[in-house]
C-alpha positions in Angstrom: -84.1 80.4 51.3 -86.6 78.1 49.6 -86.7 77.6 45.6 -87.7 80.1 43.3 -91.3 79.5 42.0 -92.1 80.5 38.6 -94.2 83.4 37.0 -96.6 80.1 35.9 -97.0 78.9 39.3 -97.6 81.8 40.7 -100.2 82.7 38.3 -101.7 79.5 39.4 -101.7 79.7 43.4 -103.0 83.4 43.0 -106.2 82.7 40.5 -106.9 79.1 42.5 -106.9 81.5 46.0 -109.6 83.5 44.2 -111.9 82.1 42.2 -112.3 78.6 43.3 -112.0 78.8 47.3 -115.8 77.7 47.6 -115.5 74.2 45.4 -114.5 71.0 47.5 -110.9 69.5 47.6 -112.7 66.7 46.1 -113.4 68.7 42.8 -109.6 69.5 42.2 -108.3 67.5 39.0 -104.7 66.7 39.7 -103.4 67.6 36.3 -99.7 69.4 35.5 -99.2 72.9 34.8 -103.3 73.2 35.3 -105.9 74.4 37.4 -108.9 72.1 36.5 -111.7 71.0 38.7 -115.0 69.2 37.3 -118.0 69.0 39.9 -120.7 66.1 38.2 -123.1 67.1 40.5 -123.2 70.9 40.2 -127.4 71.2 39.9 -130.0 68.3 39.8 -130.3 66.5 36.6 -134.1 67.4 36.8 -133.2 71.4 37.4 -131.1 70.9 34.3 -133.8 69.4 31.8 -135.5 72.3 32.7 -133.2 74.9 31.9 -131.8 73.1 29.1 -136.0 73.2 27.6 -136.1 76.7 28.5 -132.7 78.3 26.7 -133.5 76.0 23.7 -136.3 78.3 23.1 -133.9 81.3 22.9 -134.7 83.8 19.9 -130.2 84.7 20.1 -129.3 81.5 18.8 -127.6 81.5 15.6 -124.4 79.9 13.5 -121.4 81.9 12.6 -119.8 82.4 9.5 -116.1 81.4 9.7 -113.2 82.3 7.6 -111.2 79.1 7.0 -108.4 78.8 4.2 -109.6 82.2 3.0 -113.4 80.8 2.6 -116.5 81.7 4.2 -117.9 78.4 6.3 -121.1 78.1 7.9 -120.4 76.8 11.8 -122.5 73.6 12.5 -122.4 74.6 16.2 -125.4 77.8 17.0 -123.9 80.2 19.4 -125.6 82.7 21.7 -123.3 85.4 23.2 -124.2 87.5 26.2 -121.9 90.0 28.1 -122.5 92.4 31.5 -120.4 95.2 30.1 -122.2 96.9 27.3 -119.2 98.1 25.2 -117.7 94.5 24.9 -116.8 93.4 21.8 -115.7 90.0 21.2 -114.1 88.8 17.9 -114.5 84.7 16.8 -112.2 83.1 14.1 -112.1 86.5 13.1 -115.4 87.1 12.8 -117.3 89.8 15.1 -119.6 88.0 17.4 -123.2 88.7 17.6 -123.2 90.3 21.5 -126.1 90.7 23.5 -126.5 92.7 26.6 -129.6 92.7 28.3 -129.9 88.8 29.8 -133.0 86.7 29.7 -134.1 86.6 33.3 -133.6 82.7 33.5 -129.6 83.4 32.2 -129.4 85.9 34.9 -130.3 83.7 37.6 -128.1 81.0 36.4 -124.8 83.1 36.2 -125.5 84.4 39.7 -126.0 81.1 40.9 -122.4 80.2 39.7 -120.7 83.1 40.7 -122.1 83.0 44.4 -120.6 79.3 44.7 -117.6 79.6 43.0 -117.1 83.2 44.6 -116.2 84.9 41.4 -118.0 87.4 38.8 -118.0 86.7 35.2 -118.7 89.4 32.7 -119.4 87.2 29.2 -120.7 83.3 28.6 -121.1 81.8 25.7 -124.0 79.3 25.2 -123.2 76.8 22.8 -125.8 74.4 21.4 -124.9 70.7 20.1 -127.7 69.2 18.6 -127.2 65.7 18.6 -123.1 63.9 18.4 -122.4 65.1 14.7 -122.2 68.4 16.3 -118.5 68.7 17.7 -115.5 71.3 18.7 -111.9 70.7 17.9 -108.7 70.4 19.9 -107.9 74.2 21.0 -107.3 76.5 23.5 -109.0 79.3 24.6 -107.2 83.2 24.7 -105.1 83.8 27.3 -107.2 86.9 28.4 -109.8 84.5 29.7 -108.9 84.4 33.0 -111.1 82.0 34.7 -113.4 79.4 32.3 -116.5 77.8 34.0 -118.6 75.7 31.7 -122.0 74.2 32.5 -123.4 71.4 30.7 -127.0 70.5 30.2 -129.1 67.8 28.7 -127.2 64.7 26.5 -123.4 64.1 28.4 -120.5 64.0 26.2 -117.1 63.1 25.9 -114.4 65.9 26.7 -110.6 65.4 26.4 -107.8 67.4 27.4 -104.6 67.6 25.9 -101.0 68.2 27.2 -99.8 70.6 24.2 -97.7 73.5 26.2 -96.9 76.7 24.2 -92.8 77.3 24.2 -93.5 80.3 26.3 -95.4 78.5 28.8 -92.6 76.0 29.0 -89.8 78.8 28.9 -91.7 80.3 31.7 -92.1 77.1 33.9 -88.8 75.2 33.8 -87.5 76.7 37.3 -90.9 75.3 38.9 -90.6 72.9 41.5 -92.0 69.7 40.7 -95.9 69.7 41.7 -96.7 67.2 44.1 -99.1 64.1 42.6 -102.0 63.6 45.2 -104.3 60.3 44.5 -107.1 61.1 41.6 -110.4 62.4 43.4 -112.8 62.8 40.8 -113.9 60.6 37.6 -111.7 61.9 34.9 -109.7 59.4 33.8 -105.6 59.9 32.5 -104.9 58.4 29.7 -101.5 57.9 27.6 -98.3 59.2 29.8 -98.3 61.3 32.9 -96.3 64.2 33.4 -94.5 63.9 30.1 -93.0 66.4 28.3 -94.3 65.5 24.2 -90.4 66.5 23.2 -88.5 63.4 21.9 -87.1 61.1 24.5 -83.1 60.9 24.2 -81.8 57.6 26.3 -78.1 56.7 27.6 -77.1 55.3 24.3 -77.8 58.2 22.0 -80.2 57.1 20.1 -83.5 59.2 19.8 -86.6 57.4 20.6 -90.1 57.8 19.7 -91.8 60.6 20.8 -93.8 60.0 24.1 -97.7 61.0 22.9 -99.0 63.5 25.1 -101.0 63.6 28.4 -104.7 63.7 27.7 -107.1 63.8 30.6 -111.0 62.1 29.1 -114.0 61.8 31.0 -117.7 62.3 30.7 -119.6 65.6 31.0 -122.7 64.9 33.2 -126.0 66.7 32.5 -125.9 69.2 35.8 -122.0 69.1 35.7 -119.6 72.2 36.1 -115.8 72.3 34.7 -113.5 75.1 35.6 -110.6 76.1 34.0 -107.9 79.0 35.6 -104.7 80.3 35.8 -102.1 79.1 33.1 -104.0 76.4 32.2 -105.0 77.5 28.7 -100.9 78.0 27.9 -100.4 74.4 28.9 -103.4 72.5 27.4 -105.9 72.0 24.5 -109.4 70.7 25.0 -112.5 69.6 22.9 -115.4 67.9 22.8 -115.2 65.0 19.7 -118.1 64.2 17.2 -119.9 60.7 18.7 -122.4 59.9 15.7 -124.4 57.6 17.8 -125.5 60.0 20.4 -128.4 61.5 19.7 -129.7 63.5 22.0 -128.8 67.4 22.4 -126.5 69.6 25.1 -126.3 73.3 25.7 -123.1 74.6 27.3 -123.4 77.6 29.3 -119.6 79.0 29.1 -118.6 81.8 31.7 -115.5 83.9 31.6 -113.8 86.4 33.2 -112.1 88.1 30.0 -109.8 90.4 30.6 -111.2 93.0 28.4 -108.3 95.8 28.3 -106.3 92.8 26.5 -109.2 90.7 24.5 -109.1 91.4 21.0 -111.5 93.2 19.8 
């Protein structure tokens, strides 16, 4: 009788069989306790100057109003929400978010276009406008009832980094998995810091406690016309975000599709 896998990798192999059976081998980020894949290449750079002119001219766009420390802060980062299901409600730091329903025809086409290749629906994306580098999102992870994350970039590239920051019930939940085999890196992304390590202090022979190991991160460039998908545990096992890069100026739209569980979301 073989090894008993764990309620994370099963999650894993389950959601990889599904919604990413149509994207190369090639695309597959070889990243622990994750199932990442990053395509540069997704649409033409010249397809995605044109969509990036076109939903830059959306009337939807518009910046939230968070609550941090108990005061009322004006995001720097317009949003523009869209959802297929007409009673979804979506809440963001706190704050309900400003749904719309009926999708401009040119958002329509797009979000077929991704679920035919990646063979998966989607029933919410979130377009997210960064005007120049000042604009930036912070290290965090996305709810656990977003089951499968696809994110397509347009217009300026920028930097995104992911970091190795398990939750204790992620690591409670994977510590009878067998190791996962390393294959060679087959995409861009580069690994940076230490591999496969778990960020708890390091205690050697002696007795002595060491310093703590700094966490995997995995950093590489999103290409204008590139896709990033994110499934399975991987939001209970890493952090990501897209840091503020003053010199760039030039703008990006992301096109964020997910397929939230929406008995579970908070609403």
């Amino acid at each position: 009788m073989g090894k008993k896998r764990s309620i994370a990798q099963e999650e894993c192999d389950g959601a990889l069989q599904v919604a990413v059976a149509k994207l190369p081998p090639s695309a597959s980020l070889n990243m622990q306790n994750a199932d990442v894949y990053y395509v540069e290449d997704f649409i033409e750079k010249a397809v995605a100057d044109d969509w990036y002119k076109e939903l830059l001219d959306l009337d939807t766009w518009y910046q939230p109003t968070l609550k941090l420390y108990g005061k009322s802060v004006i995001q720097s980062r317009k949003i523009a929400a869209y959802s297929t299901d007409p009673n979804f409600k979506l809440k963001y730091s706190g704050q309900l978010v400003d749904m719309h329903y009926e999708y401009p025809p040119l958002l329509r086409d797009i979000q077929g276009m991704v679920e035919k290749r990646l063979g998966v629906t989607f029933n919410h994306v979130m377009l997210n406008l960064y005007e120049d580098g000042s604009v930036y999102i912070g290290n965090h992870r996305d709810n656990m009832e977003n089951r499968v994350i696809a994110s397509l970039s347009l217009g300026t590239p920028r930097t995104f980094v992911m970091t190795y920051d398990p939750l204790q019930s992620a690591l409670d939940s994977s510590e009878s998995a067998p190791p996962k085999k390393r294959r060679r890196k087959q995409s861009n992304a580069k690994s940076t810091a230490v591999a496969d390590q778990n960020p708890k202090s390091a205690t050697p022979n002696n007795g002595e406690t060491s310093e703590p190991a700094k966490p995997e991160k995995r950093v590489w460039t999103l290409a204008n016309g590139s896709l990033v998908v994110m499934q399975g545990v991987t939001q209970r096992f890493w952090k990501h975000s897209i840091p503020k890069e003053t010199k760039i100026k030039g703008g990006r739209i992301s096109l964020t599709f997910r397929q939230l569980d929406t008995d579970n979301v908070d609403s």
